[in-house]
C-alpha positions as CSV (number, residue, x, y, z in Angstrom):
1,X,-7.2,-19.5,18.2
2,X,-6.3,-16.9,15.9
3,X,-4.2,-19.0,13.8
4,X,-8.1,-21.1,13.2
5,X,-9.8,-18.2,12.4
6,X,-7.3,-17.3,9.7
7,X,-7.0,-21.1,8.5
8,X,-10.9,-20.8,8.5
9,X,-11.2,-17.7,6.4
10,X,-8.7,-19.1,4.4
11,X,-10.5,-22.2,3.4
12,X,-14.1,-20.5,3.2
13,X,-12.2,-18.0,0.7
14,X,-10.8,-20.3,-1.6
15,X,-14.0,-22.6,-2.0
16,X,-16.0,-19.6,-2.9
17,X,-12.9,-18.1,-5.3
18,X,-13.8,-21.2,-7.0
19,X,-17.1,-20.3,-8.3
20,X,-16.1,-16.6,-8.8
21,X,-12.7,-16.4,-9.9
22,X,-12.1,-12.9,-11.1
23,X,-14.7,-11.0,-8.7
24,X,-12.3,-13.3,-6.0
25,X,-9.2,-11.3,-7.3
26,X,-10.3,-8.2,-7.3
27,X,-11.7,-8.3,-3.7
28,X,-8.0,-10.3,-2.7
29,X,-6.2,-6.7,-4.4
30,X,-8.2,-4.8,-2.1
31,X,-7.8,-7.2,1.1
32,X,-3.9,-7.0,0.1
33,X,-4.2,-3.2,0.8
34,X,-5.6,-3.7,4.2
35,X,-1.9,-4.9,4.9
36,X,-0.8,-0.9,4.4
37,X,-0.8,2.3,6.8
38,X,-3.0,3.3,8.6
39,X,-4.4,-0.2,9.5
40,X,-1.6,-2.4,9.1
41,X,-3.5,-5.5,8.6
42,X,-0.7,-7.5,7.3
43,X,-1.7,-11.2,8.5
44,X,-5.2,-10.8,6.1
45,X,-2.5,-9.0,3.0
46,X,-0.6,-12.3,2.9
47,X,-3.2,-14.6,3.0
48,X,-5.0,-12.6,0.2
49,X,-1.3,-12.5,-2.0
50,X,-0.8,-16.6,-1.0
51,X,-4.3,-17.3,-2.4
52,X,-3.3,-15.3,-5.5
53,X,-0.6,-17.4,-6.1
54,X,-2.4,-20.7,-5.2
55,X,-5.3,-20.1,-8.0
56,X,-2.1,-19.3,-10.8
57,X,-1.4,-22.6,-10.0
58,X,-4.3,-24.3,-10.9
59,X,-5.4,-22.1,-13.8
60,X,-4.8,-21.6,-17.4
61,X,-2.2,-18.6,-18.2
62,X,-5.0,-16.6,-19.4
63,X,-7.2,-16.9,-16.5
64,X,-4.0,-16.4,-14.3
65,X,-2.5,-13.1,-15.6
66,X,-6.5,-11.8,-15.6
67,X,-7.0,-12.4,-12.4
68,X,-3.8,-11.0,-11.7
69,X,-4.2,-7.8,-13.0
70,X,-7.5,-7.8,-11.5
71,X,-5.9,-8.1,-8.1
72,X,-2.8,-5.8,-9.4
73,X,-5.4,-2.7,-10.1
74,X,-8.0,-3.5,-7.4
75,X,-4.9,-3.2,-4.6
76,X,-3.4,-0.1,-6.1
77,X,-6.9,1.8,-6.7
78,X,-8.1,1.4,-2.8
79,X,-4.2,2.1,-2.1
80,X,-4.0,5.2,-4.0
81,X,-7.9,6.5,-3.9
82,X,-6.6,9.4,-2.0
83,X,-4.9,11.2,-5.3
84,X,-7.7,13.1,-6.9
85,X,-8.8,14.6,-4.0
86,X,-4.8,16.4,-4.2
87,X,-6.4,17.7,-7.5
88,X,-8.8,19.4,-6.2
89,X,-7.3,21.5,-3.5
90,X,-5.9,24.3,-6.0
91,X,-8.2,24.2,-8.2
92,X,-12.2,26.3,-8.0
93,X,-13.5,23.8,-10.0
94,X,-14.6,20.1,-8.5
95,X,-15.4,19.2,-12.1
96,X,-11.9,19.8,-13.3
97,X,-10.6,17.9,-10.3
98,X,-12.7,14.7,-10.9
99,X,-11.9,15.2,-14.9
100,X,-7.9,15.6,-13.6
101,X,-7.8,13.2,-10.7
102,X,-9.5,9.8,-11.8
103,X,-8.0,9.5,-14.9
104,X,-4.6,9.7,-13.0
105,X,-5.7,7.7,-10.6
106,X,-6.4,5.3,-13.3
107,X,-3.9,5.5,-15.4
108,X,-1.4,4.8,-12.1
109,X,-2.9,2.0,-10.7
110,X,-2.9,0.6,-14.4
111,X,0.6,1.4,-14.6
112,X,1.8,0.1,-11.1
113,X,-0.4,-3.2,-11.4
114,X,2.0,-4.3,-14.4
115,X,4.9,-5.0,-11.4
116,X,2.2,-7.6,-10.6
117,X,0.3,-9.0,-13.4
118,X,3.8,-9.7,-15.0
119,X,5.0,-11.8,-12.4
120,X,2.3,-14.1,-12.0
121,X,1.8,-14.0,-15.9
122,X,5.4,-15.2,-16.5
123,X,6.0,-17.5,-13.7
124,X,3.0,-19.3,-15.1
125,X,3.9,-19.2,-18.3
126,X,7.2,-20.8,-17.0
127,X,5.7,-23.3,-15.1
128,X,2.9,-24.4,-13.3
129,X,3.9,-26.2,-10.8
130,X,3.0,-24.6,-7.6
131,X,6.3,-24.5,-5.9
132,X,8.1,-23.2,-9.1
133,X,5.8,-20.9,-10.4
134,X,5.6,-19.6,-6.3
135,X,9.1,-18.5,-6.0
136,X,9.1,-17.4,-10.1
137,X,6.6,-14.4,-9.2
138,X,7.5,-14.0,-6.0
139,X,11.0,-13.1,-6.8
140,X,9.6,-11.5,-10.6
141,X,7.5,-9.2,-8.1
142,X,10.5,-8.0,-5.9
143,X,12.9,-7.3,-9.2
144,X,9.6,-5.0,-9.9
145,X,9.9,-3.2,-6.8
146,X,13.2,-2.2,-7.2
147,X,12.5,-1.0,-10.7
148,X,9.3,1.3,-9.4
149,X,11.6,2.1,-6.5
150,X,13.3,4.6,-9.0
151,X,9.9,5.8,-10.1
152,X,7.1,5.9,-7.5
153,X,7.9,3.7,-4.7
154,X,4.6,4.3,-2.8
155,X,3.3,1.8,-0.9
156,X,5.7,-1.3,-1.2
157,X,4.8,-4.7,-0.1
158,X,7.7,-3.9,2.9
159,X,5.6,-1.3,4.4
160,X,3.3,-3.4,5.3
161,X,6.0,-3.5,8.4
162,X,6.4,-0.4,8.9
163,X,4.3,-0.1,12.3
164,X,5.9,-3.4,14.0
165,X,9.0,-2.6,16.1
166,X,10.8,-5.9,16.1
167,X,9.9,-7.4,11.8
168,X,10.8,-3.5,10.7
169,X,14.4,-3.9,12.1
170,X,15.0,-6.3,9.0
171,X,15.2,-3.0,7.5
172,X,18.8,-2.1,8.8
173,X,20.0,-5.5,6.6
174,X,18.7,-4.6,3.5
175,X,16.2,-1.8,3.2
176,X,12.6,-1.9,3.0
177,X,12.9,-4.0,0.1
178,X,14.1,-6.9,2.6
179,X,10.8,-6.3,4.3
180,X,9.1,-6.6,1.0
181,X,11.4,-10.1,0.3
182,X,10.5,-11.3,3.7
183,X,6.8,-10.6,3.0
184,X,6.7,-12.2,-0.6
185,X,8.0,-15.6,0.9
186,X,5.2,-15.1,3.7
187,X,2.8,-15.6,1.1
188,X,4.4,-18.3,-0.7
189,X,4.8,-20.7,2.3
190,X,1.3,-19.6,3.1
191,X,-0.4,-20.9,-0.5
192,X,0.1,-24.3,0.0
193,X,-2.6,-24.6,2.6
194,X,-2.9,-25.8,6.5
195,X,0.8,-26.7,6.4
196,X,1.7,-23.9,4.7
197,X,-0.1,-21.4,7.1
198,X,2.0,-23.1,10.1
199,X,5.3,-22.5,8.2
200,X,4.2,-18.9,7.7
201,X,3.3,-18.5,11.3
202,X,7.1,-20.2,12.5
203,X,8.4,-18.5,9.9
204,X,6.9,-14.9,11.5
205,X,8.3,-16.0,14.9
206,X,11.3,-16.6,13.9
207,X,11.9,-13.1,11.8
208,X,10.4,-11.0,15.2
209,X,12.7,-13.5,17.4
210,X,15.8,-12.0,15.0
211,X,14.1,-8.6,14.9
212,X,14.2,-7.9,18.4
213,X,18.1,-9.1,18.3
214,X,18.7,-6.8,16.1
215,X,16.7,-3.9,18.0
216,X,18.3,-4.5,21.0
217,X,21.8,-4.9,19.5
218,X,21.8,-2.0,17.0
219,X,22.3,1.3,17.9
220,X,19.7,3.0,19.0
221,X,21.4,6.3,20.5
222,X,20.5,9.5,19.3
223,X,23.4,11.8,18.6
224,X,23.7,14.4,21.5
225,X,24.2,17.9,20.6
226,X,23.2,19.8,24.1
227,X,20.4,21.8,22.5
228,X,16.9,22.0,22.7
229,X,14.8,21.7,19.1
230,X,10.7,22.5,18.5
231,X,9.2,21.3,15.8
232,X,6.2,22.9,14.9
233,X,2.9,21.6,13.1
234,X,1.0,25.0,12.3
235,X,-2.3,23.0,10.5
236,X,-2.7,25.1,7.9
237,X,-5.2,24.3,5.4
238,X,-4.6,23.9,1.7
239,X,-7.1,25.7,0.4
240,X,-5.6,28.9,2.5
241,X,-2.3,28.2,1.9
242,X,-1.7,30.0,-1.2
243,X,-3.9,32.6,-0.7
244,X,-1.9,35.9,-0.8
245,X,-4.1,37.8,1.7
246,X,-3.4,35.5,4.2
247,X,0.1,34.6,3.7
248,X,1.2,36.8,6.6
249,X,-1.5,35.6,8.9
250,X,0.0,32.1,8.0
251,X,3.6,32.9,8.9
252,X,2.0,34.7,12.4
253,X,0.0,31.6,13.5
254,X,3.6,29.6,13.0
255,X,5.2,32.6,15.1
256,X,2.6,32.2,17.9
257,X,3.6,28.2,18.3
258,X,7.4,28.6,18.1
259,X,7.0,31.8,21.0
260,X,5.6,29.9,23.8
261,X,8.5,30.1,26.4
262,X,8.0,29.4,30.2
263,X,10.7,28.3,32.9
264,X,10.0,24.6,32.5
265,X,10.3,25.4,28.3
266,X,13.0,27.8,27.4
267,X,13.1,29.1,23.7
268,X,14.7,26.4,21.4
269,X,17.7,26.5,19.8
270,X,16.4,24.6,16.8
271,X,13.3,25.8,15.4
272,X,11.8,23.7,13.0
273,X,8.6,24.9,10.7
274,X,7.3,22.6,7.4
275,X,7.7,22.6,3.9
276,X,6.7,26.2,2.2
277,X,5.4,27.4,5.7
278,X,6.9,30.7,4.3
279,X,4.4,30.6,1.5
280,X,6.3,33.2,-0.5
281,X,9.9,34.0,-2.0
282,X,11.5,35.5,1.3
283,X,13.7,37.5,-1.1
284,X,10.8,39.9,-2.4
285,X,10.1,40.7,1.5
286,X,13.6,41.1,3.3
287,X,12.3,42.8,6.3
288,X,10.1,39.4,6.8
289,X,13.4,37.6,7.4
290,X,14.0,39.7,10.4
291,X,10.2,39.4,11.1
292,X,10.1,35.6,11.4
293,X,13.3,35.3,13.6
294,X,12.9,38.3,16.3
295,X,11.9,35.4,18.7
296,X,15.9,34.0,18.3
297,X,18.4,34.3,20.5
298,X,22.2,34.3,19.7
299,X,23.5,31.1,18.2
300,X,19.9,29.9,17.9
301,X,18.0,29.3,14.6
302,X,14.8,28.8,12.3
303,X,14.7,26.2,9.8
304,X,11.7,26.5,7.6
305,X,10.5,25.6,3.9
306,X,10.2,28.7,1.4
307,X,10.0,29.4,-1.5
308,X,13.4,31.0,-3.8
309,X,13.9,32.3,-6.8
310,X,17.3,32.0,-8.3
311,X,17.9,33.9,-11.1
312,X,17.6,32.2,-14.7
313,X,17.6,28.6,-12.7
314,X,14.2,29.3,-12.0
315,X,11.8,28.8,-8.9
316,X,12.7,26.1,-6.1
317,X,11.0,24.1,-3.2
318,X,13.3,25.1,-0.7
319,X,14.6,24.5,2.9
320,X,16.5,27.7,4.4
321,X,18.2,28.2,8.0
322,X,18.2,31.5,8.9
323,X,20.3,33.2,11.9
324,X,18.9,35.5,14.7
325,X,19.8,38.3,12.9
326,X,17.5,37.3,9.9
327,X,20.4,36.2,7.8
328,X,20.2,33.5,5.0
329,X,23.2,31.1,6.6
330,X,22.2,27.4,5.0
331,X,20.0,26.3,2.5
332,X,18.7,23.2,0.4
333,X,16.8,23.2,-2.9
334,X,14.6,20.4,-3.2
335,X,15.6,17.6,-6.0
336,X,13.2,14.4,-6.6
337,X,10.0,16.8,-7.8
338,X,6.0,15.7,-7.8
339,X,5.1,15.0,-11.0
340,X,1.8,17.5,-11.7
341,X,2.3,18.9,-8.1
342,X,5.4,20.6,-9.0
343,X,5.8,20.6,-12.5
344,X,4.3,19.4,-15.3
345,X,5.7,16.6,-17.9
346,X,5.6,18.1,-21.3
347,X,3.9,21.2,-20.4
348,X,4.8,22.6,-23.4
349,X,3.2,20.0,-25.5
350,X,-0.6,20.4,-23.3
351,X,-2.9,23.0,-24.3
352,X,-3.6,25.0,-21.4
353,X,-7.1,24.2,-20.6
354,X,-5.6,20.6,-19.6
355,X,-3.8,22.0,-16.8
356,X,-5.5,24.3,-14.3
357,X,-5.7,21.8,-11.9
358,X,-1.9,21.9,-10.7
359,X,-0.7,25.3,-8.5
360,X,1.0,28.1,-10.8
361,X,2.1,28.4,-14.1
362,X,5.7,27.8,-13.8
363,X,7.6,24.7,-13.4
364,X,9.8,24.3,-10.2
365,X,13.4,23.8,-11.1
366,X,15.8,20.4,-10.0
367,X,17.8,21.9,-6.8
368,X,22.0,21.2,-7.1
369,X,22.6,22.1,-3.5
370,X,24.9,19.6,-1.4
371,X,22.7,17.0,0.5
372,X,23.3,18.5,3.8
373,X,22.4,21.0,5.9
374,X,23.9,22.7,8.8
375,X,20.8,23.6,10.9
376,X,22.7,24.5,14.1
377,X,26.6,24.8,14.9
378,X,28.2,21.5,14.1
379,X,24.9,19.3,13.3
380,X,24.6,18.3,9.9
381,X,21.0,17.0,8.7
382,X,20.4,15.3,5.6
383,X,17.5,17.4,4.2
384,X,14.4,15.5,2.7
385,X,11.4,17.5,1.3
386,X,8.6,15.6,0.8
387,X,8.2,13.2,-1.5
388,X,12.1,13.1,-1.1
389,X,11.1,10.4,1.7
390,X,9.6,7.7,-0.1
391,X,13.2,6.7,-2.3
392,X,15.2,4.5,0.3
393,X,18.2,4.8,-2.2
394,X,18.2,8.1,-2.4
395,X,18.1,8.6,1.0
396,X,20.6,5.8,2.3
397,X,23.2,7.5,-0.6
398,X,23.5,11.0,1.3
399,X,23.8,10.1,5.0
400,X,27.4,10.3,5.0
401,X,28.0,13.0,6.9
402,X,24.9,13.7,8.5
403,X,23.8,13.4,11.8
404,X,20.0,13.3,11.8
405,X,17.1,13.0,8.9
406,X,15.2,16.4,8.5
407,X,12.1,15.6,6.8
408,X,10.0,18.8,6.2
409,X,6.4,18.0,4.2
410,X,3.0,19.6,3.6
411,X,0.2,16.8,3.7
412,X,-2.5,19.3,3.5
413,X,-2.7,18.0,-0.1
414,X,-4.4,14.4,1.5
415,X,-6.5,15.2,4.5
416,X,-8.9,13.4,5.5
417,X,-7.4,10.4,4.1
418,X,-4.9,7.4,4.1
419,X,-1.8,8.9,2.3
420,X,-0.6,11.2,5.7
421,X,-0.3,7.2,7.3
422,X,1.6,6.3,4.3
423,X,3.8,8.7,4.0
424,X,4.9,8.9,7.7
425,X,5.3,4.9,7.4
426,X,7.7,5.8,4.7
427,X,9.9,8.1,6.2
428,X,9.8,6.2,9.3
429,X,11.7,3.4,7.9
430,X,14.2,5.9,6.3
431,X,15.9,5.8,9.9
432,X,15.6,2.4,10.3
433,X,17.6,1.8,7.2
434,X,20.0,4.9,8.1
435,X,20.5,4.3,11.8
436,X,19.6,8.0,11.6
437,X,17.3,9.8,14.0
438,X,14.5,11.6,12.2
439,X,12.9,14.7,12.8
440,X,9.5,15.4,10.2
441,X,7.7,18.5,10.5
442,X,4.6,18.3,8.6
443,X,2.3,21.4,8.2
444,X,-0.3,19.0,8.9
445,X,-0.1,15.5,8.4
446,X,2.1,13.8,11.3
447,X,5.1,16.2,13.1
448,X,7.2,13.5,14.8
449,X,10.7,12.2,16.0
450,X,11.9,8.9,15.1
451,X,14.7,7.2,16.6
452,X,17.1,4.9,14.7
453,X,15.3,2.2,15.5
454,X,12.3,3.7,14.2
455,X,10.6,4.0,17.8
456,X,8.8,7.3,17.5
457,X,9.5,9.3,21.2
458,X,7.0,11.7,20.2
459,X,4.3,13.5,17.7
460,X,1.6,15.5,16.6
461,X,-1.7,14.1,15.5
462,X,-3.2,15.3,12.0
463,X,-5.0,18.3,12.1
464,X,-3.5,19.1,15.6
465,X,-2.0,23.1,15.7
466,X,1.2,22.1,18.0
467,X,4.6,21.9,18.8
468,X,7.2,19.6,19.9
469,X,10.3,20.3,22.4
470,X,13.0,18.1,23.0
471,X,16.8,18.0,24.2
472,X,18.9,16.6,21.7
C-alpha cells in the first residue's frame, strides 16, 4: 500500500513538473530536505532527488543545470534557515541580525548548491542518456561531498540515515559518506519509474537485511570503567549566557543539578557540564575552581567547557578536568573553529561596523593540545567541541587511544529550530563510524549517550534543565 501511494505521488509529480519545470525543482530541493533531522522523511528525499535526475535526462543542458541549482539552493535554504537567527542572539539589534544572517544564509546555500548543480550540469553535458548521465551525477555529487566534508559537512545526503538503527550501521564500512553513496544510488534506481521504484524498495531491504547483520555482529559493548558519570544539561539561555552579572548565577544553577545525591544516586565520579558552562577565564577567579568542585570526592572529577587564556597564543574554547581539590589536571583547546561564531575571516580587512553581530572583539585561537583527554583515572576520551562533531575524518583520525567520544556543545545559538536535530544526528553517527560510545552534553540542545552502535540508552530533551546518571 505504501509503496502505491509513493508510485502515485510519483507519477502525479512528474506530469505536473512537466508544465512547471523550474517552480518543480525548487519545491523537489525543499522536499529533498524533508529527508534530514528532525523528520527524517527519507522515502519522499529520494524520490524528489530521482525525479531530479529523470527531468536532466530529458532536457536541454541549460534547462538541466537551472533546474538544478534551483533544487541545489531551495534544499540548502529550508536546510540551513536556522543560521540568522545564530546572528541575532549576541547582538541588541534585530536589524543587524537580519542585515548579517540572510546574506550568509544566502551566500551558503549559493555556495553549497554548486556540489549539486555541477553534477547534474556535467553529467549532462556528458551524456544524456538516462543511465549514464544517472550514475555521472550521482557519483559527481558524492566526489562533492567529500570535498565540502573538509569545509562544512552539514547536512550530508548520509544523514538522512542517521535516525534508522539497522541502514545507519553501513556507517561502520565506510563513514557516513557510505550512507550518502547508498542513498545517491537509491535515487538513481528510483528515476527510471515503476520498475525503478521496486528496485529501490528491494534494494532498501536488502541494505537493512545487511544492516541489522552488521548491528548484531559488531560490537556493541561499552567499555567498562566501574564508575558512575552525570551529564548535566543546565538550559541556559543564550541571551544570558554572556551576561557578566549573571555568570555566577549560571555556574550555581549547573552546581544545583550535579549536587543531587540520594541512596539510590550517589555523587558521580564523572561529572560532565557543556561547552563554556564556565562562561569566564577560570584563571582570573582561582577561588571559583575550588567553588565549582567542593561537591567532589577523592578521585572524582568535573569536566566542563571554559574559557583560557594562554599567554601570547591568545584566547581558547576549551574543555578542562579539574580534581577535587580544584586543581587544573587535563585539558583540551578546541581546533576546527566556527567561522563568524568564533572568529572572524579577515577581520582585519572589515570595517568595524560590519561586525557587531559576532560575540567579542577578539579572535579565538587554533588549540595544539593532544586529541585526548584523561577525564577520570585510566579513561581516555577523544574530546570534540562543537562543531568539532560534524567532520567524520577528523574524528575517525584521533580515536586511537580513546576509549569513549566526549562531545561537549552549546546549541543555545539554534533554539527553537531544526539545527539541535542536525547536529545530534551528526555526532550520533560519529560512534557508529568509531565503534566508540559517546557521551554529548549540550547546555541545551540534546544531552545524550550513544552506544557504538549508535543506539542512544538515554537523554535530555531540548530545553529540559536535567541530568543524566549512569554506570559505566
Amino acid at each position: 500500500m505504501q509503496l502505491k501511494t509513493l508510485t502515485n505521488c510519483y507519477q502525479k509529480l512528474n506530469t505536473w513538473s512537466q508544465q512547471h519545470p523550474l517552480l518543480s525543482a525548487g519545491i523537489a530541493g525543499a522536499l529533498f530536505t524533508l529527508g534530514l533531522a528532525p523528520l527524517y522523511f527519507w522515502p519522499v528525499a529520494i524520490l524528489a532527488l530521482a525525479w531530479l535526475l529523470h527531468q536532466a535526462a530529458k532536457t536541454s543542458w541549460r534547462s538541466a543545470t537551472c533546474m538544478a541549482a534551483l533544487f541545489g539552493f531551495a534544499h540548502h535554504i529550508t536546510g540551513l534557515y536556522w543560521l540568522p537567527r545564530s546572528f541575532m542572539v549576541d547582538t541588541d539589534s534585530f536589524f543587524w541580525g537580519l542585515v548579517a544572517g540572510l546574506p550568509a544564509l544566502a551566500g551558503l546555500a549559493a555556495f553549497l548548491t554548486l556540489f549539486i548543480a555541477l553534477p547534474v550540469s556535467i553529467a549532462r553535458l556528458c551524456s544524456r542518456n538516462h543511465t549514464a548521465l544517472g550514475l555521472i551525477a550521482i557519483s559527481l555529487w558524492l566526489g562533492g561531498e567529500f570535498l565540502r566534508g573538509m569545509i562544512f559537512p552539514w547536512n550530508l545526503t548520509g544523514y538522512m540515515w542517521a535516525n534508522n538503527l539497522f541502514l545507519m550501521q553501513h556507517a561502520a564500512l565506510g563513514t557516513v559518506y557510505l550512507l550518502s553513496a547508498l542513498l545517491l544510488l537509491c535515487a538513481f534506481l528510483a528515476s527510471f519509474g515503476k520498475k525503478g521504484l521496486y528496485a529501490t524498495v528491494g534494494f532498501v531491504i536488502m541494505l537493512g537485511v545487511s544492516g541489522a547483520y552488521i548491528f548484531y555482529t559488531l560490537p556493541d559493548d561499552v567499555a567498562h570503567f566501574n564508575k558512575t558519570v552525570r551529564l548535566v544539561q543546565a538550559n541556559i539561555s543564550q541571551a544570558h549566557k554572556w551576561d557578566v552579572a549573571k555568570r555566577f548565577a549560571l555556574v550555581d544553577k549547573h552546581l544545583e543539578l550535579s549536587l543531587s545525591e540520594t541512596e539510590d544516586q550517589p555523587a558521580a565520579d564523572i561529572t560532565v557540564w557543556a561547552e563554556t558552562s564556565v562562561p569566564f577565564i577560570l584563571d582570573d577567579y582561582p577561588y571559583m575552581r575550588e567553588n565549582i568542585t567542593f561537591f567532589l570526592g577523592e578521585g572524582q572529577r568535573l569536566v566542563t567547557g571554559s574559557l583560557k587564556r594562554d599567554g601570547d597564543k591568545g584566547y581558547f574554547n576549551s574543555i578542562v578536568v579539574l580534581n577535587h581539590q580544584g586543581d587544573v589536571v587535563d585539558s583540551y583547546d578546541k581546533k576546527v573553529l566556527v567561522p563568524f561564531g568564533e572568529y572572524i575571516p579577515l577581520r582585519s580587512l572589515l570595517p568595524a561596523s560590519l561586525t557587531p553581530f559576532v560575540h567579542g572583539k577578539v579572535d579565538y585561537s587554533v588549540g595544539t593540545t593532544p586529541q585526548t583527554l584523561e577525564i577520570s583515572e585510566n579513561v581516555h576520551a577523544l574530546p570534540l567541541i562543537c562543531f568539532e562533531s560534524i567532520f567524520p575524518f577528523f574524528v575517525k583520525e584521533h580515536t586511537k587511544g580513546n576509549q569513549l567520544i566526549l562531545n561537549l556543545t552549546n546549541d543555545a545559538w539554534f533554539d527553537g529550530t531544526s539545527a539541535p536535530h542536525q547536529h545530534f544526528a551528526m555526532a550520533r553517527l560519529r560512534a557508529v563510524e568509531t565503534r566508540l560510545p559517546l557521551w554529548r552534553v549540550a547546555n541545551t540542545g540534546i544531552t545524550a549517550i550513544v552506544s557504538p552502535s549508535g543506539r542512544v540508552k538515554d537523554r535530555i530533551k531540548i530545553r529540559q534543565p536535567n541530568q543524566i546518571q549512569k554506570n559505566i
